[in-house]
C-alpha positions in Angstrom: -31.9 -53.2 -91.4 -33.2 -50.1 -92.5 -36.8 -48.0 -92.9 -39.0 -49.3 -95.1 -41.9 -50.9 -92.7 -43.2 -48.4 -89.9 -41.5 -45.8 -87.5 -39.1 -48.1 -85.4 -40.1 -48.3 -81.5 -37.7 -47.4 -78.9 -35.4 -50.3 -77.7 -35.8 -48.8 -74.5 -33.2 -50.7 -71.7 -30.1 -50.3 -74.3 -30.5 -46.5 -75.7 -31.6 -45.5 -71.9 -28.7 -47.4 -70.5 -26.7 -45.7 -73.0 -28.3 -42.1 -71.8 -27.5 -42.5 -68.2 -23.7 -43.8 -68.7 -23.6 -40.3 -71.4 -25.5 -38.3 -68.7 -23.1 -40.0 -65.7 -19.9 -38.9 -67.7 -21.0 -35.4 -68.5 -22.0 -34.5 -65.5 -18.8 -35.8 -63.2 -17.1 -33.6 -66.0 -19.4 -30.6 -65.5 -18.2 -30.9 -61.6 -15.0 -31.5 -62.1 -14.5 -28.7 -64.4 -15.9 -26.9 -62.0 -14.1 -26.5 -59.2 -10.5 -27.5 -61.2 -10.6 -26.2 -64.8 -8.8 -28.8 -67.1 -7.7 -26.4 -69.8 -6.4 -23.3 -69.7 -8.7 -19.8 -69.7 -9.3 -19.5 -73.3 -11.3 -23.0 -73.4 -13.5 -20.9 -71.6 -13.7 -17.5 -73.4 -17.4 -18.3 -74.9 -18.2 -19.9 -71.8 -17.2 -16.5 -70.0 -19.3 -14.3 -72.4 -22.4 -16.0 -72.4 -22.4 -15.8 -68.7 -21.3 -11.9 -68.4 -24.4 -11.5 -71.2 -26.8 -13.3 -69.6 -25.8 -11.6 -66.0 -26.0 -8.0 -67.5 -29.4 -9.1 -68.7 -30.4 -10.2 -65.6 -29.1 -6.8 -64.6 -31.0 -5.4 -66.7 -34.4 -6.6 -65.7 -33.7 -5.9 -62.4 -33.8 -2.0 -62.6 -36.6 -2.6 -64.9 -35.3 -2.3 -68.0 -35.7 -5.2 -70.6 -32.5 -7.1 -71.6 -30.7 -7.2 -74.7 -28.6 -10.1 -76.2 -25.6 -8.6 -78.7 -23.4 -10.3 -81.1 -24.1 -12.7 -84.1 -27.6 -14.8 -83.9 -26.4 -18.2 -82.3 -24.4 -16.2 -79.5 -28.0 -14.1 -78.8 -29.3 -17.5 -78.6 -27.1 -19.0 -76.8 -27.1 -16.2 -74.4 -31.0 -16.4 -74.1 -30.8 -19.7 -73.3 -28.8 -19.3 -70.4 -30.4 -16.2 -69.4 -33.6 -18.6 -68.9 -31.8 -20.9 -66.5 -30.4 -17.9 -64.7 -33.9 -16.9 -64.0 -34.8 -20.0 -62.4 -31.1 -21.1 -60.6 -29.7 -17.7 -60.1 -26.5 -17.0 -62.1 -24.8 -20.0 -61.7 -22.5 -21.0 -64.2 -22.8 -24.4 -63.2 -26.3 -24.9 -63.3 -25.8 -24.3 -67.2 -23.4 -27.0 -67.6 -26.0 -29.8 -65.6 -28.9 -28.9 -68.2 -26.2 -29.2 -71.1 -25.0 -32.1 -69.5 -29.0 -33.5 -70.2 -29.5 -32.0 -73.5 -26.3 -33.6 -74.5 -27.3 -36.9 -73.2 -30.3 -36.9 -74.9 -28.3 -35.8 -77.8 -26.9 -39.3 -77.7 -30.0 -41.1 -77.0 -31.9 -39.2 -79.6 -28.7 -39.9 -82.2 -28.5 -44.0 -81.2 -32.7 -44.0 -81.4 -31.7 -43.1 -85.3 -29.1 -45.1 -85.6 -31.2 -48.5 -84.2 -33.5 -48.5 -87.2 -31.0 -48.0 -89.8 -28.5 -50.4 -88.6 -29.1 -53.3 -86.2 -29.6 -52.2 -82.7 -26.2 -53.9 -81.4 -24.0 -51.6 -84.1 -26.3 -48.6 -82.8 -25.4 -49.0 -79.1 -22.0 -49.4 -80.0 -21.7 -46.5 -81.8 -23.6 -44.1 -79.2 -21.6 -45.8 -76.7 -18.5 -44.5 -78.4 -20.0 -41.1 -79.1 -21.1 -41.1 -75.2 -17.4 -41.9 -74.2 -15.9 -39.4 -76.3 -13.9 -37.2 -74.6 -13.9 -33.8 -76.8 -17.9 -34.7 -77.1 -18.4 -35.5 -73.1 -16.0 -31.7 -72.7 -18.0 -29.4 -75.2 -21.4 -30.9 -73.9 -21.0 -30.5 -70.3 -19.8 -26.7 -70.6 -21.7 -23.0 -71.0 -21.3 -24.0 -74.5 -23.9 -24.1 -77.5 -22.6 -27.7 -78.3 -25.5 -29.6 -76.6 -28.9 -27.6 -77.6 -27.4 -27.1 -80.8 -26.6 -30.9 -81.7 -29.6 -32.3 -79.9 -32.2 -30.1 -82.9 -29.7 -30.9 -85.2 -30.0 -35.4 -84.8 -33.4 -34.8 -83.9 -34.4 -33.0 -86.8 -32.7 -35.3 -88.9 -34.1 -38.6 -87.2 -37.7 -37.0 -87.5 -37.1 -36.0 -91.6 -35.8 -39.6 -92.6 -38.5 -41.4 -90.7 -41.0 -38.9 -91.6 -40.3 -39.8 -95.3 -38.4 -43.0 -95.3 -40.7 -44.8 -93.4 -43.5 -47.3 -95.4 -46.7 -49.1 -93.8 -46.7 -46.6 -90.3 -49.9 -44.2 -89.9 -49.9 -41.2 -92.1 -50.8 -39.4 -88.6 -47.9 -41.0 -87.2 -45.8 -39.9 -90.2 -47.1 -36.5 -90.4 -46.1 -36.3 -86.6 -42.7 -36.8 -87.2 -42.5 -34.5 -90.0 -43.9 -31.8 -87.6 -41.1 -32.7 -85.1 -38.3 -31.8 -88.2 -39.6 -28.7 -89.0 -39.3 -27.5 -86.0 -36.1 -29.2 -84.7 -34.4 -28.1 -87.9 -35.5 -24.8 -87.5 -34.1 -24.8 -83.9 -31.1 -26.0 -85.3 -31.0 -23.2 -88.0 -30.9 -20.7 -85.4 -27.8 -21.9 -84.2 -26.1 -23.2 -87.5 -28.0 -22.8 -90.6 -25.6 -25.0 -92.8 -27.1 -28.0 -90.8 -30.8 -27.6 -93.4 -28.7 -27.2 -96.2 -26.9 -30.8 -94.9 -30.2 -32.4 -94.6 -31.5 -30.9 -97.5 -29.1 -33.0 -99.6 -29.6 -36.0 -96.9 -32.6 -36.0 -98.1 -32.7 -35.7 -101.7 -30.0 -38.1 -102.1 -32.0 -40.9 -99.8 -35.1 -39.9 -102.0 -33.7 -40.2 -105.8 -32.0 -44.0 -103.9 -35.0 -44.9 -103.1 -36.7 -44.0 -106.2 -34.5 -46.0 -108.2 -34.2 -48.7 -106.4 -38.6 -49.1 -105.7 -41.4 -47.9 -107.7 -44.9 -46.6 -106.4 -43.2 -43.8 -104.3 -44.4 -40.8 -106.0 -46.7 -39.2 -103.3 -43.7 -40.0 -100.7 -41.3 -38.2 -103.3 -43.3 -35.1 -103.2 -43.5 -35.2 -99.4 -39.6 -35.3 -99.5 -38.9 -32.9 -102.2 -41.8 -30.3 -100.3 -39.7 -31.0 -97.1 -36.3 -30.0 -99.0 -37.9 -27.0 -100.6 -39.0 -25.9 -96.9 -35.6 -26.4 -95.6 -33.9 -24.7 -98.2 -36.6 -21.6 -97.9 -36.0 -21.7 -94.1 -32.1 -21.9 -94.4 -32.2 -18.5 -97.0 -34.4 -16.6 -94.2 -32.2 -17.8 -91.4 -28.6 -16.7 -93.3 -30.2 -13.2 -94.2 -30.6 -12.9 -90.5 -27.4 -14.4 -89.4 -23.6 -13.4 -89.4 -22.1 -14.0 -92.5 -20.0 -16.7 -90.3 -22.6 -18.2 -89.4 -24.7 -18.7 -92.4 -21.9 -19.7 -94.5 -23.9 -18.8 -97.6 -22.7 -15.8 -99.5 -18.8 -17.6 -99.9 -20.4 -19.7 -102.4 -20.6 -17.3 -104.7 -17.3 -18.0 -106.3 -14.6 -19.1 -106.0 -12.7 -16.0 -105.4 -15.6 -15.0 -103.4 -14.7 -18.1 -100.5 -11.2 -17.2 -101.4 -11.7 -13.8 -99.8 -14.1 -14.7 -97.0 -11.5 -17.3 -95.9 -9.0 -14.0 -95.5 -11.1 -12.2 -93.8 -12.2 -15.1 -91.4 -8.7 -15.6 -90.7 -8.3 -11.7 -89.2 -11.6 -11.6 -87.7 -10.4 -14.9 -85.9 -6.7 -13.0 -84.8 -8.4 -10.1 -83.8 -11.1 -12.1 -81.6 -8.1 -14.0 -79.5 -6.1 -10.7 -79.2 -8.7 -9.1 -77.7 -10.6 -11.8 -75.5 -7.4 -13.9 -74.2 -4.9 -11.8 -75.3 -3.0 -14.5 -77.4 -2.2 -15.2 -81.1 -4.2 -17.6 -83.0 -2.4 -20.9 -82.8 -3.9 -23.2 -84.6 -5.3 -21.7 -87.8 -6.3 -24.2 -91.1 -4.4 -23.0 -93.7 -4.8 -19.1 -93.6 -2.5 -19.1 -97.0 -4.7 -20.7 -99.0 -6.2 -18.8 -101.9 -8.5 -20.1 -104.7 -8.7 -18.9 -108.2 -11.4 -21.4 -109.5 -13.8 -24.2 -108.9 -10.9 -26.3 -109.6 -8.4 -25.5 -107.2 -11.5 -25.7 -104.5 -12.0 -29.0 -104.9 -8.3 -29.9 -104.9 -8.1 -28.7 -101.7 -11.3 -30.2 -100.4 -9.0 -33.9 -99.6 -6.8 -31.6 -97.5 -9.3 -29.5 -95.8 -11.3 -32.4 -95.1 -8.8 -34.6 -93.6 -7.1 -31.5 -91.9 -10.8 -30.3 -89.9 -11.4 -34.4 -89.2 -8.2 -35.4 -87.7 -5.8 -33.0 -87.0 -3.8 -32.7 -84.8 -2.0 -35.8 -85.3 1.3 -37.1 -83.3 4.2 -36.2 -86.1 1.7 -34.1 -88.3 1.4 -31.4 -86.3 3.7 -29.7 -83.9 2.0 -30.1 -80.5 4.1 -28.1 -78.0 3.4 -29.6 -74.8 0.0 -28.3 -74.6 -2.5 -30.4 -73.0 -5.1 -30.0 -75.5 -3.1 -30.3 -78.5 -2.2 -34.1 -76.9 -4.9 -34.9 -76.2 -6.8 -34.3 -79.3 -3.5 -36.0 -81.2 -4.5 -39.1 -79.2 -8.2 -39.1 -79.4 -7.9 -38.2 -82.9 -5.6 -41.5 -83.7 -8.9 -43.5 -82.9 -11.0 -41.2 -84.6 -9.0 -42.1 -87.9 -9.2 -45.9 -86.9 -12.7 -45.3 -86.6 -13.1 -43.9 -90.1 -10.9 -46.4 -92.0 -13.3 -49.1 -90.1 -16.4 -47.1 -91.6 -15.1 -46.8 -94.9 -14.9 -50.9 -95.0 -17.8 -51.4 -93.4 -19.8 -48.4 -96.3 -18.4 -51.5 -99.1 -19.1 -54.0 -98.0 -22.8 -53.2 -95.8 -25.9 -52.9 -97.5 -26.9 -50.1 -98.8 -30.7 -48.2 -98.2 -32.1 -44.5 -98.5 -31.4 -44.1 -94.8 -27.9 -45.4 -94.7 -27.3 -43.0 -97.8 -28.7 -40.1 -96.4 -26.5 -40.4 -93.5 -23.3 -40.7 -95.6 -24.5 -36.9 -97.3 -25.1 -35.6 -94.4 -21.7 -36.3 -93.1 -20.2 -35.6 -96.4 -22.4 -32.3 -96.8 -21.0 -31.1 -93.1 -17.3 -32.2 -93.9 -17.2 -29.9 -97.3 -18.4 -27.1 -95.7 -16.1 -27.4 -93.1 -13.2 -28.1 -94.6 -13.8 -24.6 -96.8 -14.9 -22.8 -94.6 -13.6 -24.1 -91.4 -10.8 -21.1 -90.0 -9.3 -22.7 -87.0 -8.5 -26.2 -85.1 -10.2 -24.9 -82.6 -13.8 -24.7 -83.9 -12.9 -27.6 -86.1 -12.8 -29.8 -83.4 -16.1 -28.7 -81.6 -18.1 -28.7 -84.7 -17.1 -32.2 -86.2 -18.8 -33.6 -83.0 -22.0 -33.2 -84.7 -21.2 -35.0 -87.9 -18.2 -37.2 -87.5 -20.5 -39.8 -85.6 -22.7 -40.5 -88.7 -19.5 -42.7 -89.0 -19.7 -44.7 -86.3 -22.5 -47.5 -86.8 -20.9 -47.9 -90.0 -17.2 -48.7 -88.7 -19.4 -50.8 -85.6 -21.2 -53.1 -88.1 -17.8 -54.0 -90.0 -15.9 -54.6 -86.3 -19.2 -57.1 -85.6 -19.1 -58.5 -89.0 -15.4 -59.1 -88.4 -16.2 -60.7 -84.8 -18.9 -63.2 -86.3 -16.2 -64.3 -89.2 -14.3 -65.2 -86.4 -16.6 -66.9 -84.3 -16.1 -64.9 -81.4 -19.9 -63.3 -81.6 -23.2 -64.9 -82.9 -25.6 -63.2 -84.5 -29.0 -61.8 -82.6 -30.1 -58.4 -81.0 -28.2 -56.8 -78.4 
């Protein structure tokens, strides 16, 4: 399957069946985290900030005075955010985590909805079922955290940009719609991490010059594409000139001694932030050695950063201590690598379209980025939640392929 002949409908009873089991999961973890915390304290440092800002704000307008969000752009946001439910529930932590709890539900629904009309709708379930029952995703998306808003913009503005321009034979209204809904979904998404515009900026491009090679008489669409990567490429420079440098990720690219340096810095500024919020020492930090002298020694240590932000930590890679979290990320991220080593099969041997491409880019945009610029295991973990899943209906497809060769399944929608 794939774009190519109108904007896919909504296969309603599967992706909303799918929604409530994500919903039903992060919310019984939202109450249970509640009233017994899982992890210890410093889980929950962001989670305590964006509280104690949003309360001083409330403070704030209280005695009349309006309030004012600190620190870098995405934590303003963030803190905004959950000012605006505090208004409305009171301050109430928990009240936060239910409405992340739905924004990262949707997140899934919105993600499988894209999924469905690039790959068949049975691989799309499957692979928003496994993104629904991931436990690091069903954590960070039921917390005080900016995982849920953030990746909800972020998989709808890419669903909206590759239908929006992938999409033959559907109203140009319709189409024009959709490419409404990206601009401003990406932009959302900016706010909170501008690398995701440069990440469907290449998405894009790399669909388009497929697609233009592989059919002719797309010349008006290629503009429409290309005007869409210039606008997110435009919107991503405004948004880093605004942001922390961490958070725009943009100046390190300068050179190679340039992410060389940033990386150092990164790696104190990352020290200095645990000593002083949870008085502890960094303890899982992603390479803080490394040092790069040229383009070359960058991308030999892209393999390493790559697999090290994917998968670690891994049982007999990497020393886990006893700590709760550090086992139960080893474990979860066994099947994450299972997962992958499925996909990669299944990216052989499927068929290959714009959309499927663009995924792949996007995936492979976020990974570099990370694995250069990534500091700790930590953060690592959190953020791969938005783009280790463009995985999924790939390594789903090959496991159903497999099943069908075998007998055990017949062919036919879900």
């Amino acid at each position: 399957m794939g774009l190519g002949h109108g904007v896919p409908e909504m296969k309603r009873y599967p992706l909303l069946a799918l929604a409530v089991f994500a919903l039903t999961l992060r919310a019984a973890c939202a109450v249970v985290t509640e009233f017994h915390p899982i992890f210890p304290a410093y889980y929950y440092t962001d989670a305590r900030l964006f509280h104690e800002a949003a309360v001083a704000a409330l403070q704030a307008r209280a005695q009349g005075r309006p309030p004012v969000f600190a620190g870098p752009r995405a934590a303003r946001v963030q803190t905004a955010f959950v000012y605006a439910v505090y208004r409305v529930a009171g301050p109430q932590p928990f009240a936060v985590k239910l409405v992340n709890a739905v924004l990262g539900a949707v997140g899934v629904l919105v993600m499988a909805w894209m999924f469905s009309f690039v790959f068949s709708l049975r691989a799309a379930v499957i692979a928003g079922a496994l993104v629904a029952a991931w436990p690091s995703h069903v954590f960070y998306t039921s917390q005080n955290l900016k995982e849920s808003p953030a990746n909800l913009l972020a998989y709808a503005g890419l669903a909206c940009a590759l239908t929006a321009g992938f999409s033959l034979g559907s109203p140009r209204a319709r189409r024009a719609a959709f490419a409404a809904g990206a601009v401003l979904a990406l932009i959302g998404a900016g706010f909170y991490r501008p690398p995701v515009l440069t990440a469907v900026s290449a998405a894009l491009l790399a669909a388009l010059c497929f697609a233009v090679v592989r059919e002719r008489g797309r010349r008006v669409q290629a503009l429409t594409v290309v005007a869409a990567v210039v606008a997110s490429l435009a919107a991503y420079s405004w948004l880093s000139r605004r942001a922390d440098v961490y958070e725009s990720q943009l100046l390190p690219a300068v050179s190679a001694t340039g992410l060389s340096a940033y990386r150092q810095t990164q790696v104190g500024v990352v020290r200095a932030m645990a000593r002083n919020l949870g008085n502890r020492e960094l303890g899982t930090p992603i390479y803080p050695e490394a040092e790069f002298k040229s383009w070359g020694g960058v991308l030999a240590f892209l393999p390493k950063g790559a697999f090290t932000v994917l998968f670690m930590p891994l049982p007999g890679l990497y020393p886990l201590d006893g700590k709760i979290g550090r086992i139960a990320a080893s474990s979860e991220n066994l099947l994450l690598l299972l997962i992958s080593a499925l996909a990669v099969l299944g990216i052989i041997r499927g068929p290959k379209s714009p959309a499927r491409l663009g995924l792949l880019v996007f995936f492979a945009a976020m990974t570099a980025g990370a694995a250069l610029l990534e500091i700790d295991l930590g953060g690592a973990g959190r953020h791969k939640l938005l783009y280790l899943p463009m995985l999924f209906p790939f390594a789903a497809e090959e496991v159903l392929r497999r099943l069908r060769r075998a007998g055990v399944l017949t062919s036919g929608a879900l």
